[in-house]
C-alpha positions, 0 to 999 in steps of 0.5 A: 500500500502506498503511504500517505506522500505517495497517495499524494502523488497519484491524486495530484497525478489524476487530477493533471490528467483531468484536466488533459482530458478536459482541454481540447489541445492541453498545452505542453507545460501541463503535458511536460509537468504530467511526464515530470510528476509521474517519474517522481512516483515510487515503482513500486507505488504505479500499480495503485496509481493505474487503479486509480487511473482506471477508477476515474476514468472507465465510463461508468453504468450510470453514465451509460445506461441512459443512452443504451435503454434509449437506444433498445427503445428505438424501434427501427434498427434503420432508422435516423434515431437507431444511426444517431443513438448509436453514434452518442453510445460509441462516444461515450464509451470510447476509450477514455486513454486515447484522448489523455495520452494522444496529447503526448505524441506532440511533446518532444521525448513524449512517444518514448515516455508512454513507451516506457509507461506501457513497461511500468503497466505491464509490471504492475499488472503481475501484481495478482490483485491489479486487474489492469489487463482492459488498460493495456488492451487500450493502450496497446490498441493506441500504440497499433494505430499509431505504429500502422499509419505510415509513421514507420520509417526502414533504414539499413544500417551499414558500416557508413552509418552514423557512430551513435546509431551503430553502437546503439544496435550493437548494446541492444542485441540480446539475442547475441549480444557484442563484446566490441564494435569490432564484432557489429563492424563484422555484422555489417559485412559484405556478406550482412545486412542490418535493417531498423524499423523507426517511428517518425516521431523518435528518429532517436533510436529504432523500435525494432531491428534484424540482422540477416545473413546473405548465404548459399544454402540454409545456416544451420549453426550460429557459428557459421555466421557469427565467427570471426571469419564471415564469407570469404571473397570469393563465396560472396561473389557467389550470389546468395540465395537465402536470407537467414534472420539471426537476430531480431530485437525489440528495442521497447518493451512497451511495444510488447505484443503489438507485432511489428516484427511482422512489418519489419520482417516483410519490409526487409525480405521487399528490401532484399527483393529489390537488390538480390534477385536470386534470394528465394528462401527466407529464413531465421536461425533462432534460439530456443529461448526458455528450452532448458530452464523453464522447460526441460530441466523441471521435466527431468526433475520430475516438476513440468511446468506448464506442459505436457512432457511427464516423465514418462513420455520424456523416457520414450524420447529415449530408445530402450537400447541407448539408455544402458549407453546413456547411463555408463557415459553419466557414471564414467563422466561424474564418477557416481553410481546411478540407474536413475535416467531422467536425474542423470540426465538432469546432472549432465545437462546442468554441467558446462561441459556436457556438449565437450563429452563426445560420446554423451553427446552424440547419443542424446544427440537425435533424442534432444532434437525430438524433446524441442521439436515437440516442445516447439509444435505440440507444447501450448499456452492457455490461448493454445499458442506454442508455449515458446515466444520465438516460436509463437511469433514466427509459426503465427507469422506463417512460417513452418518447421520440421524436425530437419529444422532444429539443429544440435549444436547450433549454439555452443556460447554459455548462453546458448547451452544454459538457454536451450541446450545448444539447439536452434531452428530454421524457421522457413518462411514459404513463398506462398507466405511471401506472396500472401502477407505481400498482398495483405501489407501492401493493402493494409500499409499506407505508405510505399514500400 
């Protein structure tokens, strides 16, 4: 609970925003002194303030019913009456936030402040007894009018472009993250292409960018493409005929599920279109992000979380005649007597070393890559999406995966071996995909691409 200084802060906080709400074009001092005030407020303290924000301006029965019995009153849903009753309902039901936080677009910084605004919400709302889930829904719905209406702007980020925008790329890739710029540098090679999707209203620094790989033939190890070797000369002189996206990154979280991904993705594969004829396969090499600690590892200690993989079922991913194996290379490695298979496997995969010990290695090999395949297509979330978030985004993008897609050892970095394994996976967007969602952006995107 708040204490006495901090309720404060929130009532002067809904009051501004009422008299934002109030004013037909609220100036840039009361808009600034909102975005000052709010930082002010204790984190931990934001979660009452949004209650606070939705009890005071969520339109209440009171004021709707009225307009709604008048409206079933009318007769005739053709009606003069029924058009203009409906008309005053929508009003006064509408969204309430889109008029106090539409101001902020016309204030310098204002964008990226209700970016980070959406991020204090999404934390809040992991508090069990806030429910502020139709308060994102509406800002959310905000952020998507504003972020499809040709206020989206591509630029290619090459060895050419400015410092700044170059090491902003560089400290914000989470995916593979940099030690030096000598590694974006590598990145930005012949045989390399960056792209970053801005918002016209914060050329500042990107929403979201990708990095891609020109290559002959599908990546299947983030080595190949990351080593400190890119393609030699005479292999980039070879044209390319697949794209291969490694790395993308949302650089603002409050744009958390709001899909720009998928316009960035689009943009891109028309931008490669227009100079590399003979690309005709487009793909990712991704992480398998969450595989080991949220889902595997529970798994083999017996506690699966939110899936479908018992012990059981994790046993059969083992054929009969590979566990003796499996169980002799568990005691040879750690010096200690088991017969237990899922706890051996646990003590293995929870070393550093694992992927060094040839043998152990080469017989979980074939059964790893079942476990992610059926963690990737057949384990699902409450709305019955892929449980995984990479892989939710590309499968509902339209992109396709098979069990030839995931790749053993694809990723030996310490980050890739704690977050899944080693493993990745070639997501293959079709060209019937391509040619689909090219038609559908071309209609739905007003600007020219």
């Amino acid at each position: 609970m708040p204490d006495r200084a901090a309720n404060k802060k929130i009532k002067e906080l809904i009051a501004l925003l009422k008299n934002i709400r109030i004013l037909k074009e609220p100036s840039l001092d009361l808009l600034q002194k909102f975005q000052n005030q709010y930082v002010l407020v204790n984190r931990d303290d934001r979660g009452s303030f949004f209650e606070a924000l939705v009890l005071t301006f969520q339109p209440s029965r009171k004021q709707i019913a009225p307009d709604l019995e008048s409206l079933l009153a009318v007769p005739d849903d053709r009606s003069d009456s029924w058009h203009r009753q409906v008309v005053e309902l929508r009003r006064k039901i509408e969204s309430p936030y889109r008029k106090l936080f539409a101001p902020f677009l016309n204030l310098p910084g204002g964008l990226k402040f209700l970016l980070d605004f959406r991020v204090d919400l999404l934390a809040a709302q992991r508090q069990p007894a806030l429910n502020l889930e139709y308060l994102d829904e509406d800002l959310a719905t905000l952020f998507n009018l504003w972020f499809q209406q040709g206020l989206l702007v591509l630029q290619e980020i090459t060895q050419d472009s400015p410092y700044r925008q170059i090491r902003f790329l560089k400290d914000h890739d989470l995916v593979h993250p940099m030690a030096n710029l000598e590694e974006m540098g590598r990145r930005l090679g012949a045989d390399r292409r960056c792209f970053a999707l801005y918002h016209r209203a914060m050329l500042q620094e990107p929403v979201v960018f990708i990095e891609v790989a020109l290559t002959r033939g599908l990546s299947r190890s983030i080595h190949e493409i990351l080593g400190k070797a890119t393609l030699s000369p005479d292999r980039v002189k070879a044209a390319p005929d697949t794209a291969i996206f490694y790395s993308i990154n949302n650089t603002q979280n409050g744009l958390a599920g709001l899909g720009l991904g998928k316009v960035l993705i689009f943009q891109v594969v028309e931008a490669l279109k227009r100079d590399h004829f003979g690309i005709k396969t487009y793909a990712t090499l991704s992480p398998i992000p969450g595989f080991w600690d949220r889902y595997l590892k529970p798994s083999l200690q017996g506690k699966p979380v939110h899936s479908t993989l018992t012990p059981e079922r994790l046993r059969n991913f083992f054929p009969e005649k590979l566990r003796p194996q499996i169980l002799d290379q568990v005691r040879r490695i750690t010096g200690q007597e088991t017969d237990d298979l899922l706890g051996g496997l646990h003590k293995m995969l929870s070393r550093t070393d694992w992927f060094e010990q040839k043998e152990f290695s080469s017989l979980i090999h074939k059964p790893l890559t079942d476990i992610a395949y059926f963690y990737l297509t057949q384990e699902k979330n409450k709305r019955g999406q892929p449980l995984n978030p990479v892989a939710n985004f590309h499968l509902g993008n339209g992109a396709a995966v098979s069990p030839n897609n995931i790749h053993f050892g694809a990723n030996r970095s310490m980050k890739g071996l704690a977050e899944s394994c080693g493993l990745m996976v070639n997501y293959i967007y079709s060209q019937t995909w391509l040619h689909q969602i090219g038609r559908t952006m071309k209609a739905l995107l007003p600007w020219k691409i």
